[in-house]
C-alpha positions as CSV (number, residue, x, y, z in Angstrom):
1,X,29.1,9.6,85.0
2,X,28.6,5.9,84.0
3,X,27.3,5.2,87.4
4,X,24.5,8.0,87.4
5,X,23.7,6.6,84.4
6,X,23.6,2.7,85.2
7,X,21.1,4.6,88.7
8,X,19.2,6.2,86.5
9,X,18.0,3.6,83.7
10,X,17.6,1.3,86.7
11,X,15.2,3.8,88.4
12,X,12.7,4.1,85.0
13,X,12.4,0.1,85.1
14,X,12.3,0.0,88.7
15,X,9.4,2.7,88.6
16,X,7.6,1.3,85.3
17,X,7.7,-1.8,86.7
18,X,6.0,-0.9,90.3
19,X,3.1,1.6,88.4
20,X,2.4,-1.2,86.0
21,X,2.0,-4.2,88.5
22,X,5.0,-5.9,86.5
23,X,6.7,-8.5,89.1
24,X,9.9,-6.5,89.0
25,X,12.9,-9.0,88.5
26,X,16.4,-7.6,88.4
27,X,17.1,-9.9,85.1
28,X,18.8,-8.4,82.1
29,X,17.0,-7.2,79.1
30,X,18.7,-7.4,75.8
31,X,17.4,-7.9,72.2
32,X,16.6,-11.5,72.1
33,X,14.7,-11.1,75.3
34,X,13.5,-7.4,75.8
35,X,10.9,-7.7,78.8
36,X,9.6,-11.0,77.5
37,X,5.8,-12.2,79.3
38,X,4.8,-8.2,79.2
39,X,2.7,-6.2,77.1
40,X,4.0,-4.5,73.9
41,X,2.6,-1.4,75.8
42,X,5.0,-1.9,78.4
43,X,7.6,-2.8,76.5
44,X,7.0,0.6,74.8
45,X,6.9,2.7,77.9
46,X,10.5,0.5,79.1
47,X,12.6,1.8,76.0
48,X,11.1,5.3,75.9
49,X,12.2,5.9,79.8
50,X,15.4,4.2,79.0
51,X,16.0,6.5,75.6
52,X,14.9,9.8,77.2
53,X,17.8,8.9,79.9
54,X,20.4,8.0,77.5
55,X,19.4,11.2,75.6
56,X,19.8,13.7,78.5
57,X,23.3,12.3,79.6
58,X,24.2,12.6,75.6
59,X,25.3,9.0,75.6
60,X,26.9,8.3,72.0
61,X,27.4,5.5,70.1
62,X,29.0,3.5,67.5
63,X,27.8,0.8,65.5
64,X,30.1,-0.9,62.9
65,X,30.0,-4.3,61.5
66,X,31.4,-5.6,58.0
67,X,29.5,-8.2,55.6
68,X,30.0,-10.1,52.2
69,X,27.9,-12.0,50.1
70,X,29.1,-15.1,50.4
71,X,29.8,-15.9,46.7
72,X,32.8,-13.4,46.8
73,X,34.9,-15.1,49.4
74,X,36.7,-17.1,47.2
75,X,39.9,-14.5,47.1
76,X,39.8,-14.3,51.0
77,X,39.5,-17.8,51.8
78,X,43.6,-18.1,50.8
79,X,44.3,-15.7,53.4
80,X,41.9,-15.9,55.9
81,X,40.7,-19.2,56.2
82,X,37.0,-19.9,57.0
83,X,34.0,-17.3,56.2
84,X,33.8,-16.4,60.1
85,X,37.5,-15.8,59.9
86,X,37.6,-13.7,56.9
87,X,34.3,-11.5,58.4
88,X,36.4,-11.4,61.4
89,X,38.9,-9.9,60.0
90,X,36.8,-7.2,58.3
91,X,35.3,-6.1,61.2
92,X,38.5,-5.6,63.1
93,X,39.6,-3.2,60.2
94,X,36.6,-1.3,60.4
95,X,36.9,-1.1,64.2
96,X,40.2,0.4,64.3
97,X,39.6,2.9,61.6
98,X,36.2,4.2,63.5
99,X,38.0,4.4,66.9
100,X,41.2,6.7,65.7
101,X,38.8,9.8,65.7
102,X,37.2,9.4,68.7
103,X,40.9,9.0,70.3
104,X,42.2,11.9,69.2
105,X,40.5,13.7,72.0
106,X,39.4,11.1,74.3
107,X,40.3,8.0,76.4
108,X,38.1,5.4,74.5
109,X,37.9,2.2,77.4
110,X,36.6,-0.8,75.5
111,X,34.2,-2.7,77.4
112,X,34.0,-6.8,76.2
113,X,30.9,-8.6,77.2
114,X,32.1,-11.4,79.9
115,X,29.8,-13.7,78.2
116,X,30.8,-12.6,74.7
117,X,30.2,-14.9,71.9
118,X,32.3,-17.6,70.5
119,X,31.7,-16.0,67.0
120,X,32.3,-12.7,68.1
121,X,35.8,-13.6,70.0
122,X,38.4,-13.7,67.4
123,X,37.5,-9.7,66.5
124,X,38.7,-9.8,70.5
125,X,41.6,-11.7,70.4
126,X,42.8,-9.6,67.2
127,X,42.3,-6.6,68.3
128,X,43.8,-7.1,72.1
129,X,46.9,-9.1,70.3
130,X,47.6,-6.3,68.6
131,X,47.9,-3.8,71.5
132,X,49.6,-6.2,73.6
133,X,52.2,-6.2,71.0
134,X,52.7,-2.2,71.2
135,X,55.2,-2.0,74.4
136,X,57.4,-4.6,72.8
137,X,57.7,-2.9,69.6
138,X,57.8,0.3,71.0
139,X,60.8,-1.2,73.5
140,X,63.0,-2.4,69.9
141,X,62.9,1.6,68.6
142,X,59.5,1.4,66.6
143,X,58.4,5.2,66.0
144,X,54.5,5.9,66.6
145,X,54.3,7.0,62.6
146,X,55.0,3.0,62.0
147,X,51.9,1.9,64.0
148,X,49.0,1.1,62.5
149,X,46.3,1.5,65.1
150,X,46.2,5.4,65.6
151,X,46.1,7.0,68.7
152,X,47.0,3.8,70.4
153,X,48.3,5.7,73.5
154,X,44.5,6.4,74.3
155,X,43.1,3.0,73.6
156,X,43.8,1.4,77.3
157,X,43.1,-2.8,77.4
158,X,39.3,-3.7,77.1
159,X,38.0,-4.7,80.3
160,X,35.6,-7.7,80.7
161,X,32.1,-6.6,82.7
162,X,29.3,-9.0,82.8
163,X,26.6,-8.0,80.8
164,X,23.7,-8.9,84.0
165,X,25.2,-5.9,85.9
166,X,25.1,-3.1,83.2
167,X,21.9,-1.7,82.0
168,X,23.9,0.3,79.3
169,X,25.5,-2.7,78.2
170,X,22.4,-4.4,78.0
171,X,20.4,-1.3,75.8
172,X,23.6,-1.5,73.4
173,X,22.5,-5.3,73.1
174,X,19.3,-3.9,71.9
175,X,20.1,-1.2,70.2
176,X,22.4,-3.2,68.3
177,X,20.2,-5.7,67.4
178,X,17.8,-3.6,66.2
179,X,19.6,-2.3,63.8
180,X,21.2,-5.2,62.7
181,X,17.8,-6.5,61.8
182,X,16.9,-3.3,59.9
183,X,20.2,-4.1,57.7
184,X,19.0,-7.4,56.8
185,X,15.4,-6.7,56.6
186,X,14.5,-8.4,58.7
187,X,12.4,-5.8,60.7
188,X,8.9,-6.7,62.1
189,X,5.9,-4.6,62.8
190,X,7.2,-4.6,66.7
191,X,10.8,-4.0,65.7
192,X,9.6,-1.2,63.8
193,X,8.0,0.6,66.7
194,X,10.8,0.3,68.8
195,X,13.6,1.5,66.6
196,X,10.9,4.8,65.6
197,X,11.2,5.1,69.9
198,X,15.0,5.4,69.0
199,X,14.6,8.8,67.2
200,X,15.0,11.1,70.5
201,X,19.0,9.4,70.7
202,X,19.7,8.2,66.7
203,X,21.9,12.0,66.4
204,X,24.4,9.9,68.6
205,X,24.5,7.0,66.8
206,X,26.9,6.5,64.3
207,X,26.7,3.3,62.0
208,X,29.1,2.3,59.8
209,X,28.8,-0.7,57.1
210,X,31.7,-2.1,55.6
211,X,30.3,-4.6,52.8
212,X,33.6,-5.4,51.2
213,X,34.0,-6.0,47.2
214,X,30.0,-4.2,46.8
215,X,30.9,-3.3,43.4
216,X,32.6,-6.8,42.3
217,X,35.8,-5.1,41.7
């Protein structure tokens, strides 16, 4: 369960931090600040406790996020407005089209980051406005085969948690970035060694990239 899981990543940095004389602190880690004032070495020993966790509860995830180059916004900008509207937009598509398998078989909960990001809140709003408009479509005789987020009847409403109080939350923050970085090269020596610690869990990650007009068509 999610809570066995939360107990258990808790217990490796509990127990890291103890062996290693680190003043435990029940802080959040996250990619931006991943055990900051602590050796690489223990920053090391942190995310290969917290990956060999993840990989015996088979945690999965998915990673999808949507670019453009920033000359080829001009036919968007009609429609969309600003930049961080139209990349907003993008994402949301790719979001719903990555969920639909997953829902065939499964409940899929999505969790929102209480202190999510200004910049990341529209791809909220859109995607929540859209299910909340489901019941009173449904209620004027719209047939499922006329909605266009599929398998909707297994996509309850995102629930907010706070970030601070979930370990996995706060590894997806890392994992996240971490990847992100490699995309845009921006990947460090450091970086580098932890996403090669990723390797034991990277079968159940799924990343998808959306980079919209590539071909200039």
């Amino acid at each position: 369960t999610v809570v066995a899981i939360e107990i258990a990543l808790e217990t490796q940095i509990y127990q890291l931090a103890i062996s290693e004389g680190f003043p435990y602190a029940q802080g959040e880690f996250k990619y931006s600040h991943f055990f900051r004032n602590t050796s690489d070495e223990f920053k090391f020993k942190v995310c290969d406790a917290l990956v060999a966790v993840l990989a015996q509860n088979n945690v999965r995830y998915l990673v999808s996020h949507a670019k453009i180059d920033k000359k080829k916004l001009g036919p968007l900008m009609p429609v969309f407005g600003s930049p961080s509207n139209a990349i907003q937009h993008l994402a949301h598509i790719n979001i719903n089209n990555y969920l639909a398998g997953s829902a065939e078989t499964h409940v899929v909960q999505m969790i929102v980051d209480l202190g999510i990001s200004e910049s990341f809140r529209p791809v909220y709003d859109i995607y929540a406005s859209a299910l909340r408009s489901i019941p009173m479509i449904k209620a004027r005789g719209i047939q499922d085969d006329q909605i266009t987020i599929t398998n909707y009847q297994r996509l309850p409403r995102p629930v907010f948690l706070d970030s601070k109080d979930s370990r996995v939350l706060q590894f997806s923050d890392l994992l996240i970035g971490l990847l992100l970085s490699r995309e845009l090269g921006n990947i460090t020596p450091f970086k580098a060694a932890l996403i090669g610690r990723l390797a034991p869990i990277m079968h159940n990650v799924q990343v998808f990239s959306v980079e919209w007009n590539r071909d200039g068509a």
